[in-house]
C-alpha positions in Angstrom: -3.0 -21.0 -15.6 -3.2 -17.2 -14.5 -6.7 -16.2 -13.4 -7.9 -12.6 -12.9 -9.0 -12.0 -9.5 -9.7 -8.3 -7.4 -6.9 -7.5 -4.8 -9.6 -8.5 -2.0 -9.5 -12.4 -3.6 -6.1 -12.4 -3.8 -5.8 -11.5 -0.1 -8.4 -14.1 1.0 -6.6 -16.5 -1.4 -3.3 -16.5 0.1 -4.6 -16.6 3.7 -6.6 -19.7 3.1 -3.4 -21.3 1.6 -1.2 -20.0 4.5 -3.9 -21.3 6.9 -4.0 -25.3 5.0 -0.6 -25.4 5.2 0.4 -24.4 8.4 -1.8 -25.2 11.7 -0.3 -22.1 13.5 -1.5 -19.2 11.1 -4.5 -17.6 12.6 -6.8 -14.5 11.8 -7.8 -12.3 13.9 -9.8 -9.0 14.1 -13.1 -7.2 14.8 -15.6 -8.1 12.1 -13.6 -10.6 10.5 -16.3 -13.5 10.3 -18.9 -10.7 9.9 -20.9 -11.3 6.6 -19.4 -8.6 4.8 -15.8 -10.3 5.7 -13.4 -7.2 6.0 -14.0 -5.4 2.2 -14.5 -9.9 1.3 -11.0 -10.6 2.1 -12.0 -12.8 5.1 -15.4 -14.5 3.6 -15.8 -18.5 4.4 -12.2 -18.9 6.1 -14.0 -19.2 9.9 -16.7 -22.1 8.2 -13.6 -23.6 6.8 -10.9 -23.4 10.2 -13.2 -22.8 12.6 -13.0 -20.2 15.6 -10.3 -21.2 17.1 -8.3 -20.0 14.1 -10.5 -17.3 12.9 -11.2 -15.3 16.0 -13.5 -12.0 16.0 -12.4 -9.5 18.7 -13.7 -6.7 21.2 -13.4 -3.4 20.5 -10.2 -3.4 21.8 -7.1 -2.8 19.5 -4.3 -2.1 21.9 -5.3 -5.3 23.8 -6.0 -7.2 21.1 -2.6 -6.2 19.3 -0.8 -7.7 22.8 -2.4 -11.0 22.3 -1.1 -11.0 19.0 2.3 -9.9 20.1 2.7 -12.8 22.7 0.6 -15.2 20.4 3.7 -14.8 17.9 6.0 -15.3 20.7 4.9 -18.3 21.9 4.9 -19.5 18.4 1.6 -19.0 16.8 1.9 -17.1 13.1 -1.1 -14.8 13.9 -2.7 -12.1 11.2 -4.3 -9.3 12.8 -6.9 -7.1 11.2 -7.9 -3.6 12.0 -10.4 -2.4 9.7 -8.2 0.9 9.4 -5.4 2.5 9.6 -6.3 5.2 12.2 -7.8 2.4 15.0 -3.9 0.7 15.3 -3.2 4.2 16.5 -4.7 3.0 19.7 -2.2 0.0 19.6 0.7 2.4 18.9 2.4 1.1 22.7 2.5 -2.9 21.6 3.2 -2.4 18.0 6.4 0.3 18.4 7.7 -0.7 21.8 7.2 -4.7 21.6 6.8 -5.9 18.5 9.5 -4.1 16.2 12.1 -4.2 19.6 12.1 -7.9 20.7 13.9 -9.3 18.1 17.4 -7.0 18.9 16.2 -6.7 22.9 17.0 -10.5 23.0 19.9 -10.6 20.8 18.5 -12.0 18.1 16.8 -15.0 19.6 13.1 -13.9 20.2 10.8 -13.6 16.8 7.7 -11.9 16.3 6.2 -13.5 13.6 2.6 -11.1 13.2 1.1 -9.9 10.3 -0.8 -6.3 11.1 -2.9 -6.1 8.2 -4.1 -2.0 7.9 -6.9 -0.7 5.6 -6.7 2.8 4.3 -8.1 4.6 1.4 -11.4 7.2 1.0 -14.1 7.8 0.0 -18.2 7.8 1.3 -17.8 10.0 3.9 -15.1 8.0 5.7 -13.4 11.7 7.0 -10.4 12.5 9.2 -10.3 9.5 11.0 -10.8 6.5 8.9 -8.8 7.8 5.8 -5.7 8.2 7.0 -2.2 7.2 4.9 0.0 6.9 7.6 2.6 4.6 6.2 5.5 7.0 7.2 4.9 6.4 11.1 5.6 2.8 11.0 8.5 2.9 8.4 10.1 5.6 10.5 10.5 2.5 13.5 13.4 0.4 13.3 12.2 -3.5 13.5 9.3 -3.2 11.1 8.6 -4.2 8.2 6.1 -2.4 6.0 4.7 -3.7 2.5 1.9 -1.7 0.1 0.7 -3.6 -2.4 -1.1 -2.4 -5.5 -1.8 -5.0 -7.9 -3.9 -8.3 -7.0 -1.0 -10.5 -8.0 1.6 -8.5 -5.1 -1.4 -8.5 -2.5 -1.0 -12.6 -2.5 2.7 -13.5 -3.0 3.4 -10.0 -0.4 1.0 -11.6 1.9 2.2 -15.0 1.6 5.9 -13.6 2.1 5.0 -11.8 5.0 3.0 -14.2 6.7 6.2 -16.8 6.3 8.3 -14.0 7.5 9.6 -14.0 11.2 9.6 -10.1 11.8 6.5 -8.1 12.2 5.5 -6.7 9.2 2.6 -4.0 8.4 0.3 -4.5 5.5 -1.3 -2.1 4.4 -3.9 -2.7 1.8 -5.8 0.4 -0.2 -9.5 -0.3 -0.4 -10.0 1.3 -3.3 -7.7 -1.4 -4.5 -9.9 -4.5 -3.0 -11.9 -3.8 -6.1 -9.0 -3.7 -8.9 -8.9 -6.7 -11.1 -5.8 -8.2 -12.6 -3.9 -11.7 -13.1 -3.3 -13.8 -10.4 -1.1 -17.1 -10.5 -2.4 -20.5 -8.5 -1.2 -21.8 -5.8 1.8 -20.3 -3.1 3.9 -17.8 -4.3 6.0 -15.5 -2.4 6.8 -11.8 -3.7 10.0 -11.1 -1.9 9.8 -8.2 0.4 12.1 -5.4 0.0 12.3 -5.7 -3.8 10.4 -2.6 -6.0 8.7 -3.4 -9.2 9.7 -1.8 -12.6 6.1 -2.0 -14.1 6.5 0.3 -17.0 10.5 1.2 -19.0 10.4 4.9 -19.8 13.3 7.2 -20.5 12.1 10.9 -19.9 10.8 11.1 -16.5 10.8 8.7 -13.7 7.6 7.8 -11.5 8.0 6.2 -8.2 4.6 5.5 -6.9 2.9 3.5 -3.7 -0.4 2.3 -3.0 -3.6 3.8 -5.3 -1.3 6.0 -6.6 0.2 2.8 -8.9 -2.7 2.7 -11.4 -3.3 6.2 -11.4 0.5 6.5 -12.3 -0.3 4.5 -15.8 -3.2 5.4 -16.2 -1.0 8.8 -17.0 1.4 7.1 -18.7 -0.8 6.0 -20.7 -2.3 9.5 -21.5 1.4 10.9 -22.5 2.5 7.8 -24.5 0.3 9.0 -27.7 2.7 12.4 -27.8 6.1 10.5 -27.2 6.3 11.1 -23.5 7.6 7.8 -22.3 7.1 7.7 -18.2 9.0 5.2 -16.4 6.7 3.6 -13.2 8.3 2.7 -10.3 5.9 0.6 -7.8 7.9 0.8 -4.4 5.7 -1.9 -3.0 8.1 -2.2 0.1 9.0 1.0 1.9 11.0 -0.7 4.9 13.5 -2.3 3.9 13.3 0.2 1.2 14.9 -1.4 -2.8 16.9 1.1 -3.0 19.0 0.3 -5.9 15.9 0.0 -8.3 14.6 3.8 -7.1 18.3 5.2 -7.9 19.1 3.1 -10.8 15.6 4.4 -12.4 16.4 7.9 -11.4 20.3 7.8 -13.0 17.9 6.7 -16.3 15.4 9.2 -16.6 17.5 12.2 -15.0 13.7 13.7 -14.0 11.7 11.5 -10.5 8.2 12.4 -8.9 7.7 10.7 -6.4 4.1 10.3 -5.9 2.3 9.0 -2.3 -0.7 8.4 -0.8 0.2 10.3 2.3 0.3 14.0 3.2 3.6 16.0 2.2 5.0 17.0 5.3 7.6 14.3 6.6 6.0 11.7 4.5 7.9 9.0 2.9 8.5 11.0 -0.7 10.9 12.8 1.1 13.0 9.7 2.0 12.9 8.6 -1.1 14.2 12.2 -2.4 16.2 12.6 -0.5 18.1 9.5 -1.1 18.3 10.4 -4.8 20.1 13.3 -3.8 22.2 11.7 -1.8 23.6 9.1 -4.5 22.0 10.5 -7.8 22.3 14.0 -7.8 24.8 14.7 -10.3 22.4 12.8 -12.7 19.5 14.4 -11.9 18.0 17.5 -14.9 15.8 18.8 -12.8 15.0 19.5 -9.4 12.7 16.0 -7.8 9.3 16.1 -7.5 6.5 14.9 -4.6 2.8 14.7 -5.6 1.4 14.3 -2.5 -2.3 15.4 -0.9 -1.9 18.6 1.0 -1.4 18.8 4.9 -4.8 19.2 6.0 -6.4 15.9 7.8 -8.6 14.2 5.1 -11.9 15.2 3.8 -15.2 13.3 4.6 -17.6 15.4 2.0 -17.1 15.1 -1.8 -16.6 18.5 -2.9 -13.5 18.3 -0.8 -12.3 15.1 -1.8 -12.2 16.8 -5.2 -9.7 19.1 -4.3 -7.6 17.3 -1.6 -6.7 13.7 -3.6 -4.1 13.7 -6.1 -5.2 12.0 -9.6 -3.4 10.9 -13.1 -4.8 14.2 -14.4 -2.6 15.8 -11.7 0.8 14.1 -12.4 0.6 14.7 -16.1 0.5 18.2 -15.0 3.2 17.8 -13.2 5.5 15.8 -15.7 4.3 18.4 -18.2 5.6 21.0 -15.9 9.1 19.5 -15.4 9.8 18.5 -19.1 8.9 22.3 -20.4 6.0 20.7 -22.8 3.0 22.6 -20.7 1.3 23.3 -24.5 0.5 19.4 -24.3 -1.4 20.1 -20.7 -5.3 20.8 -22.5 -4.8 17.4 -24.7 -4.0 15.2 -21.9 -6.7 16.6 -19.6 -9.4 15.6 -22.2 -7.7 12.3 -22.6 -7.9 12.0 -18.7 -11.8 13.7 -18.4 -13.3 11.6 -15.6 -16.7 12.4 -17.1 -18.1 13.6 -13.5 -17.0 10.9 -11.7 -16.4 12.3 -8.1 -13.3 12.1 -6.1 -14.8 9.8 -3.6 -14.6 7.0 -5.8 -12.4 5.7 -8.2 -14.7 5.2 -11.0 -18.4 4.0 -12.2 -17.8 0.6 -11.6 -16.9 1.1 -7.5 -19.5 -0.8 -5.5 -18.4 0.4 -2.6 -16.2 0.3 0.3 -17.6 -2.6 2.2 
């Protein structure tokens, strides 16, 4: 029986069963046995294991990164928390130079098996250094792994895969996401890491989307369909190892890709992916590719910014408008896609908020 559950139960839900079923996994992080449990993703698991598996931490992330880095040598299957993104900048050292190189330093015979579990996303003032989608730093170092789920159903069989995994691997969870509903299966599963998801077939124009940018990508599908513009969506969900075969088999389909991505243009991870389908898919391609991106310019705290810096559904149809000459469509779908006021800060009405 599937259940619906947000992405933050689905998180909590396959660390509790990673946690029953093997005495090694631990959680670590500050605030994670606060009340609010990291965006509820953390609630009850220290009154269940105790604090010797749940473990809050000083304010110290490159420290507290190290003892997870030896932790997982000596055998423990830790998951470390930082609240964001930006605050495992400080651990940058441990996580680049020790984590992703012991496993090749030590031919092989040294594992490193740590979750890094990194929140990004926007919105109440959060500002230039809690926002930041910097996914393409870690998938640029050889050694990592790095997984972004966007559907509740991925954030638990992702987790549960990376968790079992041997390697380090960064998750990186949206928190606009935490919120997002959807079905969930019971019990372990594993999503396999590496592997993209088809979520939508289309045959005019190609989508490849991480992160938030998922359900903004149908929701724009969804706005074209009614005029016989048929989007395929591409949900990369893994960027290292990258599933490279789905991207270019979806692009050799469609003949017309946008690559759309939570971070900022300029060396981000759209331009792997392009460039890879210019590599092997060129000759198919009917149109130049595509990034929707934000703009280089660090990220907005105050909403009247946010409303101009963060890309939407209404701003891919423009684009896929754009690229297959039907622009006269553009007014219709922006109606269809009116967010009724609804500031850029927040998804929708229904957000309760960020913690």
């Amino acid at each position: 029986m599937t259940r619906i559950l947000s992405s933050a139960e689905a998180v909590r839900e396959a660390l509790d069963l990673c946690m029953e079923a093997d005495p090694r996994v631990i959680v670590l992080g500050l605030g994670v046995p606060d009340p609010k449990g990291v965006f509820g993703t953390t609630l009850g698991l220290r009154e269940k294991y105790g604090p010797a598996r749940v473990l809050d931490t000083p304010c110290s992330e490159n420290a507290m990164t190290g003892v997870g880095i030896g932790a997982a040598i000596l055998g423990v299957r830790p998951v470390l928390v930082h609240q964001r993104l930006d605050f495992s900048l400080l651990a940058a050292e441990p996580i680049i130079n020790q984590a992703a190189k012991w496993h090749f330093m030590f031919a092989g015979r040294m594992r490193v098996p740590l979750v890094i579990r990194l929140i990004v996303g926007r919105g109440w003032g959060q500002g230039p250094q809690h926002s930041q989608s910097l996914q393409a730093l870690f998938a640029h170092v050889p050694g990592l792994k790095v997984v972004m789920p966007s559907t509740p159903s991925d954030a638990k069989g992702l987790l549960i895969s990376a968790i079992e995994d041997d390697n380090p691997v960064i998750f990186i969870e949206h928190r606009w996401l935490h919120s997002l509903k959807g079905p969930v299966p019971p019990g372990p599963y594993r999503v396999p890491i590496g592997q993209a998801a088809v979520l939508r077939e289309g045959i005019d124009l190609t989508v490849i989307a991480d992160s938030y940018l998922v359900p903004e990508t149908l929701k724009a599908a969804d706005a074209l369909a009614p005029d016989g513009v048929s989007l395929e969506v591409v949900d990369i969900r893994t960027l290292r190892p990258l599933d490279e075969e789905t991207i270019l088999s979806s692009a050799r389909k469609t003949g017309r890709v946008v690559v759309a991505e939570t971070g900022t243009r300029h060396g981000g991870f759209a331009a792997e992916i392009l460039a890879r389908i210019s590599e092997s898919a060129f000759s198919r391609l009917k149109c130049p590719p595509r990034r929707l991106t934000p703009p280089d310019a660090p990220t907005p705290a105050s909403p009247s910014l946010s409303e101009a810096y963060y890309p939407r559904a209404v701003d891919l149809v423009r684009l896929a408008l754009a690229m297959l000459e039907q622009e006269h469509l553009r007014s219709r779908m922006e109606e269809r896609l009116s967010d009724n006021g609804v500031p850029r800060d927040v998804p929708d009405r229904t957000f309760a908020g960020p913690f």
